[in-house]
C-alpha positions in Angstrom: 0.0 0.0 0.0 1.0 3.7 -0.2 3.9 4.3 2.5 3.3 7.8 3.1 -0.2 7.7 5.1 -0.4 11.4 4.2 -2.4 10.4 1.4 -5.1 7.9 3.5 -8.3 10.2 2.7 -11.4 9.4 2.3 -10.9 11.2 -1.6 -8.1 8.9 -2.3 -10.2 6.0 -0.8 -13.0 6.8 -2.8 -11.2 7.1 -6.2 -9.9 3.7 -5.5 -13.0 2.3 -5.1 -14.4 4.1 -8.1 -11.8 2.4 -9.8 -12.3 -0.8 -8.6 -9.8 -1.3 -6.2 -11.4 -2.3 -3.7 -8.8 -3.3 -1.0 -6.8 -0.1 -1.3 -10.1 1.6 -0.3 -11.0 -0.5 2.4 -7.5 -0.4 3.7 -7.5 3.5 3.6 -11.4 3.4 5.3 -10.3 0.9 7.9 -7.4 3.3 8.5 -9.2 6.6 8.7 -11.6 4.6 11.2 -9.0 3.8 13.6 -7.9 7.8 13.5 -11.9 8.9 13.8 -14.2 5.8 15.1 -17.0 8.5 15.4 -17.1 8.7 11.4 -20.4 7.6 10.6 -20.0 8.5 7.0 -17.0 6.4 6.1 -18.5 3.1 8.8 -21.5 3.5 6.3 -19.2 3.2 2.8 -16.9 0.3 4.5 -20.6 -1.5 5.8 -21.6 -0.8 2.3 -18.7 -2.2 0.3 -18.6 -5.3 3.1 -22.4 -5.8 2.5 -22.3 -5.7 -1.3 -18.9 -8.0 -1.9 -17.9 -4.9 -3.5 -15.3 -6.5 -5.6 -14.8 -5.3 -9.2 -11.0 -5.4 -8.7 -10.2 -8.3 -10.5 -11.5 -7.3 -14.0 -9.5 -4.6 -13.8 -6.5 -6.3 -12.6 -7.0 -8.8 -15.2 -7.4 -6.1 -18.3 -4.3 -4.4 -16.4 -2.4 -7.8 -17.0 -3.7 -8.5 -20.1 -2.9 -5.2 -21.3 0.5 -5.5 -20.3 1.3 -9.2 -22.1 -0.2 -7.9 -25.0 2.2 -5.3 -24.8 5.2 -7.1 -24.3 4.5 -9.8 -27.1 3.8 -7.0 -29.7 7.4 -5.4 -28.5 8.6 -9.1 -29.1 7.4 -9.6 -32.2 8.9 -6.4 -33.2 12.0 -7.8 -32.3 12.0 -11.0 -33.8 10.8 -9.4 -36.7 13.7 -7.0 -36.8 16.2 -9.8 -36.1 14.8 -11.7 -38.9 15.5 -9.1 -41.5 19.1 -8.4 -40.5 19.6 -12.3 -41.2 18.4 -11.9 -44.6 
């Protein structure tokens, strides 16, 4: 997670969960809970997420990782292919 806990708000919480990651955001609401139990509004997005199985993080983890082979083979490809024309 983020070392420098300057950056545990509830805004950076709630863009992680907009983007789907869900356990940096429940990390960051757990942690602002422990500074502020009396925070009624952040108990009610954490009770939310719990209640809902708010997990969309793995479709974008896997379009992250899919994204990023993709990338790599069409950089190796471009490199075979380069190799192959210097043999010629």
């Amino acid at each position: 997670m983020i070392e420098n806990k300057i950056f545990y708000t509830e805004t950076m919480a709630d863009v992680f969960r907009n983007q789907g990651l869900t356990d940096k955001a429940r990390h960051i609401y757990q942690y602002l809970l422990e500074k502020d139990p009396s925070r009624t509004d952040i108990q009610t997005k954490l009770s939310e997420m719990n209640c809902r199985h708010d997990t969309p993080t793995e479709p974008f983890r896997d379009s992250a990782f899919l994204l990023q082979k993709w990338v790599e083979l069409v950089l190796r490809y471009r490199q075979i292919k380069r190799l192959k024309a210097m043999i010629r």
